[in-house]
N, C-alpha and C positions, 0 to 999 in steps of 0.2 A: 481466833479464826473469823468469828461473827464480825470485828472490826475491820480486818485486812479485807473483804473481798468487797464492802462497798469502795475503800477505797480506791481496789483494786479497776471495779467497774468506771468509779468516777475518772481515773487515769485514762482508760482507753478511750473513753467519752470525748474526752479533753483532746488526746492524740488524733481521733480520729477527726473529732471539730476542725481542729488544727491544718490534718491535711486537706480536708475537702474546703477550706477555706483558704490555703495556698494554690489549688486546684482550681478554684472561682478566678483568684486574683491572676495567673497565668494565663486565663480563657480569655478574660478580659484584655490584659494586654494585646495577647496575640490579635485579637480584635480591630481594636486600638491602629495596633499597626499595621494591620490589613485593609485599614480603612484609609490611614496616612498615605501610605505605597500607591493605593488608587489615585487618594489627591493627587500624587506627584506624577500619575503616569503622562505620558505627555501628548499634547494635543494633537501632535499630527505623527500618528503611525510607524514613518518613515525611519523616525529619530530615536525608534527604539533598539534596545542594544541588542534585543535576540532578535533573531529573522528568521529561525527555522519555526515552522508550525506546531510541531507535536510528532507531526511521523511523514510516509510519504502521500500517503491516499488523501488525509488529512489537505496537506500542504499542494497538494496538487486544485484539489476544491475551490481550496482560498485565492490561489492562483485564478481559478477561473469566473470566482464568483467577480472579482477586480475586475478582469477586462469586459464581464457584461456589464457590469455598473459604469465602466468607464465609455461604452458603445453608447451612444445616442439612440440608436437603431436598433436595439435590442428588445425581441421578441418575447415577451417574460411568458408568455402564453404559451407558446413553445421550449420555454427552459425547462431541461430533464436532466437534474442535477441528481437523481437518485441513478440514471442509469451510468451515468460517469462512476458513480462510486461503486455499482456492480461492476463496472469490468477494471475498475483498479486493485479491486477484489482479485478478479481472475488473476490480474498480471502478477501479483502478489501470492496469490499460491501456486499457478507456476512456474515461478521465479526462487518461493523458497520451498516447497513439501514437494518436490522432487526428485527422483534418486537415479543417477545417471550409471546404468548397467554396465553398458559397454561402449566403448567410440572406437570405429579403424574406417582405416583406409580404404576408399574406392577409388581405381583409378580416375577420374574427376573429381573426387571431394571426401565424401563420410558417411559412414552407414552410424546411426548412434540408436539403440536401445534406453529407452528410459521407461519411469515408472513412477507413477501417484505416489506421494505416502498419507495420503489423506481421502477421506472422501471427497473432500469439498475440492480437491487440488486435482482429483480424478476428471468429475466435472468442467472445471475450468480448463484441463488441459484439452478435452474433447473439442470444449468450443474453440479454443485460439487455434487448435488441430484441421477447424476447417476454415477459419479465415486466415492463419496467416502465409503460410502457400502461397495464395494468390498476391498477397502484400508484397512480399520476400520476390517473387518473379515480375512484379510492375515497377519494385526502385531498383532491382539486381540483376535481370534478369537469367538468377537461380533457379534451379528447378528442385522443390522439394516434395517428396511425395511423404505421408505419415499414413501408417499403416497401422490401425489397432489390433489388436492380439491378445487377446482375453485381459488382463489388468495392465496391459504396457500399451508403449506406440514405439514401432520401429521406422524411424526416422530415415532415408534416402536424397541426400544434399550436393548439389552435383551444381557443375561449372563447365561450359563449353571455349573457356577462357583458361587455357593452360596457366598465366601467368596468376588467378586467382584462384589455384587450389591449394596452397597452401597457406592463405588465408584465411580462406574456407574451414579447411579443419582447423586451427588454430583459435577459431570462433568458437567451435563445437558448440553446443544445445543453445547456450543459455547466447552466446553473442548473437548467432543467426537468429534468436528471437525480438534481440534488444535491438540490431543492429536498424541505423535507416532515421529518418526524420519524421514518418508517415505516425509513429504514436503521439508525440504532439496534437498535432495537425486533427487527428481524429478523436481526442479527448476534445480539442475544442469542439468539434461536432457533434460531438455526442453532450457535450453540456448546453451548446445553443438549440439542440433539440431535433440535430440531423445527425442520427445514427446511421455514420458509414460502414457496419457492418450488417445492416439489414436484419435478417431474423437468427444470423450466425452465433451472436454475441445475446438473446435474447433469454432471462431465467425464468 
């Protein structure tokens, strides 16, 4: 017994040498070729094979950070690239932590109930609850009124244009939010450091 268990010790020694030294030589590799990969990355941007950024808030950023860089006339002293990513925050929760109750008919459009499932999506919904109203009626001229109601907002979406109400509701919550060109338009504003939603949008 006195024999077998140095041996016993010296084996595992050996084993375990063994893998933490296959473990070494793997680190190093992957290294290796993580360093290769860089060399090969290529010099001009454009030529690369992926193009999405990582996600959309992400990728919307990058977007904007290019065309300041690319403006001659860019104000950097002015650039508020953190408030762009607060309200892609918002659109992002929501867009997804929100729980749509009910949607019917009114004659000109839609009565729709919805609801947070987040706190943070609570929040977000309150601010876009008081700017986009007025967005939705300056390129549609839609008239939506949002109604809070202890942890919901009851939504009233209406059209003085017979021929767009069934549009109208077909959009329900989440189009009537997306719908329009004006979110563009106002990320670039809000990253050159002209927030057009004033103190609406403001955390």
């Amino acid at each position: 017994m006195r024999n077998v268990l140095p041996k016993l010790f010296l084996s595992c020694f050996i084993i375990t040498s063994t893998v933490a030294t296959a473990e070494e030589m793997d680190h190093s590799k992957h290294m290796m070729n993580m360093q290769h990969t860089a060399s090969q990355a290529p010099k001009n941007p454009s030529n690369t094979i992926l193009k999405e950024a990582g996600n959309d808030v992400f990728g919307t950023i990058q977007e904007a950070i290019k065309q300041l860089d690319a403006n001659p006339n860019t104000n950097w002293a002015k650039v508020d690239l953190e408030a762009l990513r607060q309200h892609l925050i918002d659109m992002k929760n929501f867009t997804v932590d929100v729980a749509i109750l009910s949607q019917k008919n009114t004659p000109k459009g839609t009565n729709i109930v919805i609801k947070a499932t987040t706190d943070a999506a609570k929040k977000s919904l309150a601010r876009a609850m008081a700017a986009h109203p007025a967005m939705l009626k300056a390129e549609t001229g839609w008239t939506m009124k949002a109604k809070a109601e202890e942890d919901k907002f009851i939504l009233d979406i209406s059209t003085e244009k017979p021929a767009e109400v069934a549009r109208l509701r077909a959009l329900g919550y989440i189009g009537v939010m997306a719908l329009g060109n004006h979110h563009q338009i106002h990320h670039w504003m809000m990253a050159s450091g002209n927030n057009p939603h004033g103190t609406h949008m403001q955390h």
